[in-house]
N, C-alpha and C positions, 0 to 999 in steps of 0.2 A: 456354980452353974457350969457346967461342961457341957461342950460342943463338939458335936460328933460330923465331920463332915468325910470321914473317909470312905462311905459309897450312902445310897437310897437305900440298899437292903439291911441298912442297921435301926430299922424303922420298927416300933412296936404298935400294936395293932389298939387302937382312940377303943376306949370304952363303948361308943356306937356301936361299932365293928364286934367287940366281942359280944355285947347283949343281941346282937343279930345271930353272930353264930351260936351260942348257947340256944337260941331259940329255932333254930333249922333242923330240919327232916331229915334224917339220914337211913341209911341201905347200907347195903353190900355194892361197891362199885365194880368190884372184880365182875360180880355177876351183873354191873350196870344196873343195878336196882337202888343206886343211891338217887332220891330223887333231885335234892338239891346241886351235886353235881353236872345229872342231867338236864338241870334248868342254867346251869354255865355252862356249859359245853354248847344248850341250845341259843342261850345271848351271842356268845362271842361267836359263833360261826355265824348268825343274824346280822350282828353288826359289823363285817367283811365278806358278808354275802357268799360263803361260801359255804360247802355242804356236812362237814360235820366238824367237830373238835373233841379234844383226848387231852383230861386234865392230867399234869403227869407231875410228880414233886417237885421236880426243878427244871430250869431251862438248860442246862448241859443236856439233860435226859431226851427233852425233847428235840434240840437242834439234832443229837447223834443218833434217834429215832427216825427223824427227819432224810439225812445222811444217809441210811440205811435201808430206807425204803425205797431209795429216789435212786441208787448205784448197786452194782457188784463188783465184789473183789476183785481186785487190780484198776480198777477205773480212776481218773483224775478227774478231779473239780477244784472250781476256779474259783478264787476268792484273794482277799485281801493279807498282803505282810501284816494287817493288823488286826485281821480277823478273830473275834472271840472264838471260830470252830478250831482256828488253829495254834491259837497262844493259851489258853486260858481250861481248856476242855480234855487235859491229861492225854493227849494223843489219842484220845476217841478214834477220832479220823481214821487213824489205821488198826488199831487195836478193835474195835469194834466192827470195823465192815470192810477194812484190809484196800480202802482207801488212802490216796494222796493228793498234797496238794501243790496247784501251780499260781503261784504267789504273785500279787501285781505291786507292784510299790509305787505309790503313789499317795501324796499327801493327804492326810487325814483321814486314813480307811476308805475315801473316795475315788472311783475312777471311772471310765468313762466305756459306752460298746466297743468302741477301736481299742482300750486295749484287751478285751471280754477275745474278739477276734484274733487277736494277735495271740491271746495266750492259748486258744485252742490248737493241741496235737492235731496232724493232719490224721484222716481215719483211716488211711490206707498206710501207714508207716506201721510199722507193726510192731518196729521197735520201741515206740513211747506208749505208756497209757493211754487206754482210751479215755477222750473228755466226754463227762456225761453230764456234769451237775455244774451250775454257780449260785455261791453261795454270796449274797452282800447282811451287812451289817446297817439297822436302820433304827436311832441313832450309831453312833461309831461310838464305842468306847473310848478305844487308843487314840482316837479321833478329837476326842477334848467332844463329845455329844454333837457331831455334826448330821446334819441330816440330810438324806441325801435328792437330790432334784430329781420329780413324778416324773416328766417329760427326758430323763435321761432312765429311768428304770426300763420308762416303754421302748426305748431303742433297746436296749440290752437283752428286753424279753424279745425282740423281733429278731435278736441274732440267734435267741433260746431256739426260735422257734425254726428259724432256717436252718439250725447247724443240730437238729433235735437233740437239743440239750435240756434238762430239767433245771427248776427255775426256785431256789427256797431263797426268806426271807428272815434271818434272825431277828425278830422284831421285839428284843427284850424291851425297848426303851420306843416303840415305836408309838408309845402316848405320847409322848414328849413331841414325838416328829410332830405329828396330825397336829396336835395344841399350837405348837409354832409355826407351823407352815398355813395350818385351814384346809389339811389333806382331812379327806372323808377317808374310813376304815376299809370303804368297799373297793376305793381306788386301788390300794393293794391286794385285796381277793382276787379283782380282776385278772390279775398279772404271774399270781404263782400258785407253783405246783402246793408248793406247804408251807406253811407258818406260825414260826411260834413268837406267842408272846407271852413276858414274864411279869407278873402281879405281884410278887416281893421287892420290886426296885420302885419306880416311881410313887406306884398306887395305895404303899404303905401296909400289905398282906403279909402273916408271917410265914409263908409257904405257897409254892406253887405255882406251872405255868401250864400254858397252853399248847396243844399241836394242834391248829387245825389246817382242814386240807380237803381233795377232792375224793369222794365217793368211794373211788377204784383202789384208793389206798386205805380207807381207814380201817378194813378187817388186817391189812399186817401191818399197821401204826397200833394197832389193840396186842397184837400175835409181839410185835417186838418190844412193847411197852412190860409185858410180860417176863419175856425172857431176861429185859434190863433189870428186871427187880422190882417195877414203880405200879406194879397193881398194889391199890389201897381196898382197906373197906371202907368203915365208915367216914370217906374222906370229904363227907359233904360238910364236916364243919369245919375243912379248909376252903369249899369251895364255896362256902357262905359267904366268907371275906372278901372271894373273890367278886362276889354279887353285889357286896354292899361298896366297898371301892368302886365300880364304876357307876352305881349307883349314885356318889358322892366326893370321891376325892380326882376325878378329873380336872375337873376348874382350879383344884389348888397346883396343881402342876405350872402355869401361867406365874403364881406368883415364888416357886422354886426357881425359874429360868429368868425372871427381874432379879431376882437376889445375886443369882449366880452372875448377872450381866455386871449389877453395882460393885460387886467383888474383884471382876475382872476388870473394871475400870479403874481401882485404886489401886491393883495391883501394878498395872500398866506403869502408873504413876509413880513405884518406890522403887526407890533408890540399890535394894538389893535382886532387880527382880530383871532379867536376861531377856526374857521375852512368853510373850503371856499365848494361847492357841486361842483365834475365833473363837468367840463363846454365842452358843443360840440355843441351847439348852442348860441343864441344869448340872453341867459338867465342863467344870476349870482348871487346865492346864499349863503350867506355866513352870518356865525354866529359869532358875535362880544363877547368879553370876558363879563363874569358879571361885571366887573367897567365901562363899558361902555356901557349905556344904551340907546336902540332901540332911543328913541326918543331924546334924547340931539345929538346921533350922526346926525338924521334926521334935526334939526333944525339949528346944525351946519354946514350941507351940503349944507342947504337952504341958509345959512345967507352967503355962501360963491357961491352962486346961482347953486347950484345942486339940482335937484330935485328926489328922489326917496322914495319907500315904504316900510314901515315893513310887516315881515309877523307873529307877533309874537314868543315868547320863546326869542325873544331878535336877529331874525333870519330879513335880511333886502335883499331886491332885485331891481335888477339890470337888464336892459333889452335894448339892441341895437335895433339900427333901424335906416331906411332911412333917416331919419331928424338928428341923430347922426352922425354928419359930422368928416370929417379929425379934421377940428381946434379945434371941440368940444372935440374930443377924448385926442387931442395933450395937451388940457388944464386940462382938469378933470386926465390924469394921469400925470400931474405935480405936479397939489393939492395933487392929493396921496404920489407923493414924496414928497413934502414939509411936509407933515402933519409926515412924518414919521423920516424925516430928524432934525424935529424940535418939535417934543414929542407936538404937539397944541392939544391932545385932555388928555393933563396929567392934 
C-alpha cells in the first residue's frame, strides 16, 4: 500500500466522478458553446456572488490572467515572500505583464493592512513603480495551509480601496479556508477585484481552475485566456468534475484537515522532529533536527512506501487529500509510532 502525501493534486478522479463526466454535454468552449462548462462557470460565480467565471486549465494560468488584467507594465503589486504568484508561477509576474513584486515577509504567508500600507510606493515618486495590485494567498501554501482572518482581509480591501489599488485572491485552497473557518464563499466575492480557485487540489478533479471576477473584466480575462494558450473545446468533461466535486467532495475536506491535525500532533511529539508549523488545514510542515537530513528521512519514508516532499532548510511537507484514506492514515501514523518507539532513524 503506498502513501502519497506529497500534495492534494496527486488525486485521481472516484469512479462517481468519472461516470459523471463520461455522461456530460459538451460544445465548443472557445465559442462558449460548451454547456457543461457553462453551467460551472455559472455555480461558481453563484456561490461568491460574483458576476461571471472563466474555466482555465490550471491555476498558474489563471492567477497570471488575473495579474494581467488588473496591472500594466512596469507596475508593482503587493504580496507575500511566500506567495505562489511569486515562488511557484515561473516568473509569470514579469514575463507575462512585465510586472514586479514588493514582498512582505512575515510569518506564514500572513500579514496584516499596516504592512499592505507600508509597502505601497509613494505615487508621486516617479522613481519606484507604480503600486496597483495585491495579491494574498488563501490558504498559504508556504504557510503549512494557514488561513487567513475575514475581518483583517476587509482592512486590507479598505486600504485597496483608499490607496485605488486592485484587490485579487489566489484562492487555490480556499475550500479548505471556508470548511475550517465557517467563511461563506460570498464573504470573499464581496472583497475582490478577481479570484481564482483551483479544483485539482483539495476537491480531487484531474484538471482545472477557476477565474472568476467582475463584469468589466471578463471580455479581457476571455481575450487573455486566449492569447495564454488555455482556450479548450470540449472542455466540459473537465468541467463536469468540476460539478460533481462540489456537488460531493466538500465535506470530505473536514476529514483531510483532522488527519493532518492527528499527524501534526505526533509529529510534535518525536524525538527527530525540530519543530512542526500551525496546522488548520490539510497541510503539514515541519522541520527535522540538523542530524537528520531532508533527504535520508525522504528516502527512508519512501523505502518504507511513503511518499512526500522537501521544501528545503531541511524543512519537509505533508499534505492530505481525498485519496488519503482511513487505512492509509491508520498505517502511516503507526510508522510514526514505530519509528519513535524504536529510535529506526538513529
Amino acid at each position: 500500500m503506498e502513501i502519497n502525501l506529497i500534495s492534494d493534486t496527486i488525486t485521481k478522479p472516484s469512479k462517481g466522478m468519472l461516470n459523471f463526466m463520461y455522461d456530460s454535454n459538451v460544445g465548443d468552449d472557445v465559442f462558449k458553446q460548451d454547456p457543461t462548462v457553462n453551467e460551472l462557470e455559472k455555480k461558481i460565480s453563484s456561490l461568491f456572488g460574483m458576476d461571471c467565471a472563466l474555466f482555465f486549465p490550471s491555476g498558474t494560468m489563471a492567477n497570471q490572467s488575473a495579474i494581467n488584467i488588473l496591472t500594466i507594465p512596469g507596475d508593482q503589486l503587493i504580496c507575500s515572500k511566500y506567495a505562489h504568484v511569486y515562488n511557484y508561477e515561473g516568473g509569470g509576474v514579469s514575463f507575462n505583464s512585465g510586472v514586479s513584486c514588493k514582498l512582505i515577509n512575515k510569518p506564514r504567508g500572513l500579514f496584516n493592512h499596516q504592512d499592505v500600507i507600508d509597502a505601497i510606493n509613494p505615487p508621486d515618486f516617479y522613481h519606484s513603480p507604480n503600486t496597483s495590485l495585491v495579491c494574498i494567498e488563501n490558504t498559504t501554501n508556504k504557510g503549512g495551509g494557514a488561513c487567513w482572518d475575514l475581518d483583517e482581509i476587509k482592512k486590507i480591501k479598505k486600504v485597496c480601496n483608499k490607496n485605488n489599488l486592485k484587490f485579487h485572491l489566489d484562492g487555490a485552497r480556499i475550500w479548505n479556508a471556508c470548511v475550517e473557518k465557517g467563511y461563506e464563499y460570498s464573504d470573499f466575492g464581496k472583497l475582490f477585484d478577481t479570484i481564482s480557485v483551483c479544483l485539482s487540489k483539495g476537491l480531487g478533479c484531474p484538471v482545472g481552475s477557476i477565474l472568476i471576477c467582475k463584469e468589466k473584466y471578463f471580455q479581457k480575462a476571455l481575450k487573455i485566456r486566449k492569447i495564454f494558450g488555455g482556450g479548450m473545446r470540449q472542455s466540459g468533461y473537465l468541467a463536469a468534475c468540476g460539478i460533481y466535486a462540489l456537488d460531493n467532495n466538500i465535506k470530505g475536506l473536514s476529514h483531510d484537515h483532522r488527519r493532518a491535525k492527528e499527524i501534526s500532533n505526533l509529529l510534535k511529539e518525536s524525538y527527530f522532529v525540530e519543530e512542526v508549523y500551525p496546522v488548520e488545514t490539510n497541510i503539514i510542515i515541519f522541520k527535522n533536527k540538523n542530524q537528520f537530513s531532508t533527504q535520508d528521512f525522504i528516502n527512508f519514508m519512501d523505502h518504507n512506501g511513503v511518499k512526500l516532499i522537501g521544501m528545503g532548510d531541511n524543512k519537509l511537507r505533508l499534505v492530505t487529500h481525498a485519496d488519503y484514506t482511513a487505512n492509509h492514515h491508520e498505517k502511516f501514523m503507526n510508522l510514526l509510532s514505530k519509528i519513535n518507539a524504536e529510535n529506526l532513524l538513529m
